[in-house]
N, C-alpha and C positions, 0 to 999 in steps of 0.2 A: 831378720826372718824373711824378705821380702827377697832377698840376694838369694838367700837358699831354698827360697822354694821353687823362682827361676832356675836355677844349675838341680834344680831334682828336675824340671822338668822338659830343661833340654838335654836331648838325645845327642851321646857321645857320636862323634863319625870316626870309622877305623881308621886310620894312615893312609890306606890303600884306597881309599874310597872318594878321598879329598881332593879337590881337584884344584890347579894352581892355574898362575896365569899364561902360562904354556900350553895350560888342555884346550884352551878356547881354539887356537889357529890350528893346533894339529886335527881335531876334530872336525874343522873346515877344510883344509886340505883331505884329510882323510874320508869323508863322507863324499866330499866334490872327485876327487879319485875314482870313488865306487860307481859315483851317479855317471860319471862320463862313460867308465868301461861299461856299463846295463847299457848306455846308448848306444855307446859302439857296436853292443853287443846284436842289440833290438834292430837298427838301421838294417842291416842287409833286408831281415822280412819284410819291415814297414816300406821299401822300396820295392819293394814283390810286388805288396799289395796294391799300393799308390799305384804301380803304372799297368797293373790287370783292370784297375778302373776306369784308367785315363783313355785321355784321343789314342787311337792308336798311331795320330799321325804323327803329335806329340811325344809317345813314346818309343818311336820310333828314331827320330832325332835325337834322343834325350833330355828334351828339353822338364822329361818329368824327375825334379830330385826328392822337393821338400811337401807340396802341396798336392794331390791330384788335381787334371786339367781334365777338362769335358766330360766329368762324372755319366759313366753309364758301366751294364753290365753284360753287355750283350759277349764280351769276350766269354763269357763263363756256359751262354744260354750254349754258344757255337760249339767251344770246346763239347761238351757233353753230348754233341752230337757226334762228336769222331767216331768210327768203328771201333770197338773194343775196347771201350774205356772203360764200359759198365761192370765187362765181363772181368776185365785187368784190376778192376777196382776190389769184387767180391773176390778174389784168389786173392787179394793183397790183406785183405781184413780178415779170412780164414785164415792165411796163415798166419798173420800175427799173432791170433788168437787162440790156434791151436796150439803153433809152433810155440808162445809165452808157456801157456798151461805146462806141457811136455815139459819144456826146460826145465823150469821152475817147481815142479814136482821132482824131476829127476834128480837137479843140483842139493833138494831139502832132505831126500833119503840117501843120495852116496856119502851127501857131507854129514848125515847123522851117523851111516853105518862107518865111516871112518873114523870116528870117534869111540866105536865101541869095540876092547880088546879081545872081548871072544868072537870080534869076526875073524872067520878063516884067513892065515896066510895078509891080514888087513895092510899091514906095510907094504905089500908088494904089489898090493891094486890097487894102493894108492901114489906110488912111486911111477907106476906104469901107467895109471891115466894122466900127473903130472907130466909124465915126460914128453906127450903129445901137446903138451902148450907150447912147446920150444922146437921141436921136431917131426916133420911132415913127409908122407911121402911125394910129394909134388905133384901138380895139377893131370900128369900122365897116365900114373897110377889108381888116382881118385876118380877120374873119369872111368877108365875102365872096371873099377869096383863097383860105379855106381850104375854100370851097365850089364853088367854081370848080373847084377842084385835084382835088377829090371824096375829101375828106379827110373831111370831118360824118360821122359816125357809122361810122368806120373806129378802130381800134386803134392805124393810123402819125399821127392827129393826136398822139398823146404824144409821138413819137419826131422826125419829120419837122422839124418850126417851131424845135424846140430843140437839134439836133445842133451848128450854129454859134452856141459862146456868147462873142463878143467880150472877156470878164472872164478868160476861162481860157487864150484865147488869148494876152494879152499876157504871162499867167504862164509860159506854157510858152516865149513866144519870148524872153523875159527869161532863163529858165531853160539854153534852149538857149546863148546869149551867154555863158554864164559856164562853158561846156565849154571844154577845149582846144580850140585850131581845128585842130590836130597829129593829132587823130583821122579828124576828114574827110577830112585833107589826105592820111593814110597809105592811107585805104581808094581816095580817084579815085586815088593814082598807082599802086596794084595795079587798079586798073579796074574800079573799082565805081560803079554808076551812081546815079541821086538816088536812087529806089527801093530799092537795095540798102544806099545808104549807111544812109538811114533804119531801115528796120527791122533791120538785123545790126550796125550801128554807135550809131545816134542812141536809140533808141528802149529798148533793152537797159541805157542809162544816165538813163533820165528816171524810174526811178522814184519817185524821194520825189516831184515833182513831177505825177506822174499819179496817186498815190497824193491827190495835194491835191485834187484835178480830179474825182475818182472820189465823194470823200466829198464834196464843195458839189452833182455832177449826182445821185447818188442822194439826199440829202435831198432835192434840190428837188423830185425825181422821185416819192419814196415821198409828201409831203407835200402835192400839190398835186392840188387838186380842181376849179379855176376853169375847166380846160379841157375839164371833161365837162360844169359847168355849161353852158359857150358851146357846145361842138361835140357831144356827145352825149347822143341821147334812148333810142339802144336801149339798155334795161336789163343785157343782158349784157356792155357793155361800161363798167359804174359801175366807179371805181374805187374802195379799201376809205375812202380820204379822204371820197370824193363821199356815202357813205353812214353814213360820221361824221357828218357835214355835215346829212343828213336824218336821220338818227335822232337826233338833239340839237334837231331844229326839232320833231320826232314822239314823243318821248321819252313824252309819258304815253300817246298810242295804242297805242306798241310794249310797253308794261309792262304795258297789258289786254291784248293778242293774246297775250303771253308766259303770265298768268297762266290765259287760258282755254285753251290749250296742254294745259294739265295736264289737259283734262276733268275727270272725274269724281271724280279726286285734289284740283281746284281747291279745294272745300272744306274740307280738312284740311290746305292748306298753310300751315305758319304764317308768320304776319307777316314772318320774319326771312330767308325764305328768299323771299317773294313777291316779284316785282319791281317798283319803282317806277322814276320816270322820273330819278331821281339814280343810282341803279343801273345803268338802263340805260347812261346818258353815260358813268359810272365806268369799265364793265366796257370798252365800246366804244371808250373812248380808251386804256384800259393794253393792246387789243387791235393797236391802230394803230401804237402809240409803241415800244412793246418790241421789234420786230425792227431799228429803224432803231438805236437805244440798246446792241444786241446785234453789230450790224456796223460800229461808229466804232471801237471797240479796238484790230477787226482793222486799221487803216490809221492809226491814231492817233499808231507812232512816226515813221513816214516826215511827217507831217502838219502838225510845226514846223519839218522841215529842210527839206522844199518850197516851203510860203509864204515861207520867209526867202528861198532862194534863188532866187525865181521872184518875189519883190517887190522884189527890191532888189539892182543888177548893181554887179560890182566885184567 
């Protein structure tokens, strides 16, 4: 009695669940694998930061890898004092934010309407926006359209050229595919039209998926500088990229304008707190990189169940 009440009341384990004495090393190896590549990974920034807080004489040598040396932050008070940081900064956050929303609206209604067979002619503007992922007219052409348009030195060149991004689309109409079609179908026979079905039906269930969409247009958005090189010259419309970008080309000019800043203090500032042009770049790039770093989290669980289901139908 006492045998069988034991095996009733141990719990069978599947085959597949049992684990021998080969799972113990592989799963050490294997987890030690993962934790080295996240360091590898993490090291580049954590070396950003360390040496924006360090001596600048120290990091200037190099001699800053693993720990910071002479902890202060005046790198950070100086930078913020550059010309048009402030200004480079709000165009960089506007467009992110505008330029996200646009895409990310745009990519949820093309990839829904290419899904639906009574769109007009629907294979042929979807074949034709596809074909623009693979084939460009080249940077000649583009310029002159965008000056034509009388886009050059306007704030909608960030937003305008990159609303329809053909990569995000096929995600979102792959995505839309692997919805019930029982949901559509409930909303037109109570009489809901495309428009209604969209946003009170379609839309209200694409989140992991717009949540994928949101995080690939904002980095490209917060990260991209080539299109102030090409299309703008008025200065207030730099973005915080474009002046990464020049102050890393200007780095030891900006680190004498910083240190005659100080006037009449410039003479007693010591070595460690004076700015050089490794300083400069340091402080400039943990200045750039941190907010983008600071907003993946927020979207980061939705951001494996999206790509999975918006790459691959069934």
């Amino acid at each position: 009695m006492t045998t069988t009440k034991r095996s009733k009341k141990t719990k069978s384990v599947p085959p597949s669940l049992q684990r021998t004495r080969g799972d113990i090393p592989f799963a050490i190896v294997n987890y030690g694998g993962f934790l080295l590549m996240a360091l590898l990974c993490a090291y580049p920034f954590y070396y950003l930061i360390i040496n924006s807080v360090s001596a600048n004489d120290a990091s200037a040598l190099g001699d800053v890898r693993l720990f910071p040396q002479g902890l202060h932050l005046s790198n950070y008070r100086q930078i913020m004092g550059l010309d048009g940081l402030t200004s480079a900064a709000a165009v960089s956050v506007a467009r992110t934010v505008i330029g996200t929303a646009c895409t990310v609206l745009a990519s949820a209604f093309l990839g829904f309407m290419f899904t639906q067979e009574r769109m007009w002619k629907r294979s042929l503007w979807y074949r034709l926006t596809i074909f623009t992922m693979y084939f460009s007219a080249g940077l000649i052409p583009m310029y002159i359209t965008m000056k034509s348009l009388g886009l050059t030195n306007s704030f909608w060149v960030y937003i305008i050229p990159v609303i329809v991004q053909p990569f995000n689309i096929i995600l979102v109409k792959t995505y839309v595919e692997s919805m019930p079609r029982s949901l559509q179908e409930a909303a037109e026979i109570d009489g809901a039209g495309t428009f209604r079905v969209f946003f009170r039906i379609i839309l209200p269930n694409m989140t992991p998926i717009l949540a994928t969409v949101a995080i690939f247009t904002a980095v490209a958005q917060w990260n991209s500088f080539q299109d102030t090189l090409l299309y703008i010259t008025d200065q207030k419309l730099y973005s915080l990229q474009y002046l990464l970008y020049t102050y890393t080309n200007q780095a030891s000019s900006l680190a004498q304008a910083a240190q005659n800043a100080e006037g009449n203090l410039g003479s007693i500032v010591s070595a460690a707190t004076s700015q050089t042009p490794t300083s400069i770049r340091m402080t400039v790039a943990v200045l750039v990189v941190l907010p983008i770093i600071f907003v993946y989290p927020l979207f980061q669980r939705y951001f494996v169940k999206g790509i999975m289901l918006g790459a691959v139908k069934g």
